[in-house]
N, C-alpha and C positions, 0 to 999 in steps of 0.2 A: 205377381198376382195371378191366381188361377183365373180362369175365365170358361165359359159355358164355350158348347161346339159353333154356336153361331158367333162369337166377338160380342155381344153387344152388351152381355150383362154379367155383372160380376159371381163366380161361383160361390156359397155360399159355407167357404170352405172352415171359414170359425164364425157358425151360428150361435147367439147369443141363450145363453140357459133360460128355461121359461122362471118366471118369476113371482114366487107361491104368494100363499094369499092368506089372510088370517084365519087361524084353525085347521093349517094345515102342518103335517107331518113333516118334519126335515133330514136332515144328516148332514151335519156341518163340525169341522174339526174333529173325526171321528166318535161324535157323541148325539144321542139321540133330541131336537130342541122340536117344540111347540111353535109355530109363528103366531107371535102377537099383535103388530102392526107391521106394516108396509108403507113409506113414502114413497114419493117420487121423486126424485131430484129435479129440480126447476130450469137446469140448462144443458142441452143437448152434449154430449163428449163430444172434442173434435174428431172429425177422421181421418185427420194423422194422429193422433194418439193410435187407436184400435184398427182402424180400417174401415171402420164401421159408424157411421153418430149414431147416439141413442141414449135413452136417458138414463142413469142409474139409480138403483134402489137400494133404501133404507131399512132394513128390515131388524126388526127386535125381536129378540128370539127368548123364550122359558124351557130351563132344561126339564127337560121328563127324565135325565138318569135317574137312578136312587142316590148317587154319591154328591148332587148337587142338584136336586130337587128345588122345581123355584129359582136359580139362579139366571139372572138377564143376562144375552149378551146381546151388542148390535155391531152389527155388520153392512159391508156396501155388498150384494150378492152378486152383482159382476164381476168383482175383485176376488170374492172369495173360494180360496185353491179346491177342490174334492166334494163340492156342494152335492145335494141330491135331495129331491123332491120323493119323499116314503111312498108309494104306492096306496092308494088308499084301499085299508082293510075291509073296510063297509062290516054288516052284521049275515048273519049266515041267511040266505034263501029260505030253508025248510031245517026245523028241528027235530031231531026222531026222540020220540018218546020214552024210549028204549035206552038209549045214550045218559042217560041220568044216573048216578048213584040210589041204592036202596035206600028209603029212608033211615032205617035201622043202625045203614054201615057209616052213613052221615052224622046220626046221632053218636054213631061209638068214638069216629074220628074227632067230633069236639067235646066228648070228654075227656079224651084222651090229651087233648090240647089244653084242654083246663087244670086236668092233674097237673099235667109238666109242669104248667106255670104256678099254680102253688104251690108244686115242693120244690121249687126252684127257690121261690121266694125268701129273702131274708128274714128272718123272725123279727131279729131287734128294730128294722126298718118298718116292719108291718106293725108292731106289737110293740113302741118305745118301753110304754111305761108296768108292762106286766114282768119283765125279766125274764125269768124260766119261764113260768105259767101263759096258759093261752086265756084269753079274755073269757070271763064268764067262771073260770076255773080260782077256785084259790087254795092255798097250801096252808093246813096250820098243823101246828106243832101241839 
C-alpha cells in the first residue's frame, strides 16, 4: 500500500472515476452513450475487495451512435473498463455574422438535395397504379 510522506494517510493512488449525472455525455465500450439515470447502490463495497469503501453506481445509458440509436445499455460504472466522462461542448460564446452560408448558395445546396432524391426515387414505388405514365398524364391510342 502506498502511503503519503507523513505515514498517516493512505495515498490516493486508485482514485475512484467521478460519477456522471443525467444528460450527461459518455464513452463507454468504445461507443458514444447519453446518461439516463443514476442509482446508487444501498451498501457500501468492502475494502478488502478495492482498498477503498464506497458506494457503486447504476447507471443506464441511450446510445447516441447512428448504428444503434436509442439502444439502452446499464452498467455498474466502477466496474466498468475505459469509461470516460465527454467533455462538455457547451454553445459557442459569440457568433460572427459572416460565418454563415449565402442565402442564395443555401437555396442552390437544397435543391440540389431535392433533385437527387427524386430522380433517385423509384417510379413504380411512387406511382403504383399509373405504369409508364406520370399521374396527371395519360396515353391514348
Amino acid at each position: 500500500m502506498t502511503t503519503t510522506a507523513d505515514h498517516d494517510q493512505p495515498a490516493a493512488a486508485t482514485s475512484m472515476p467521478p460519477v456522471p449525472e443525467a444528460g450527461q455525455v459518455v464513452n463507454v465500450r468504445g461507443s458514444i452513450w447519453a446518461v439516463a439515470a443514476v442509482a446508487q447502490q444501498g451498501l457500501p463495497r468492502s475494502p478488502a475487495d478495492e482498498g477503498a469503501p464506497g458506494l457503486a453506481h447504476v447507471v443506464t445509458l441511450q446510445s447516441l451512435g447512428e448504428d444503434r440509436l436509442g439502444q439502452e445499455l446499464t452498467v455498474v460504472w466502477e466496474l466498468e473498463v475505459g469509461h470516460a466522462i465527454a467533455p462538455d461542448q457547451g454553445l459557442p460564446e459569440r457568433i460572427d455574422s459572416g460565418a454563415f452560408d449565402d442565402p442564395d448558395m443555401l437555396a442552390a445546396f437544397v435543391d440540389a438535395v431535392r433533385w437527387g432524391a427524386v430522380t433517385s426515387a423509384d417510379a413504380n414505388w411512387l406511382f403504383p397504379d399509373e405504369g409508364v405514365g406520370r399521374p396527371g398524364a395519360s396515353v391514348r391510342r
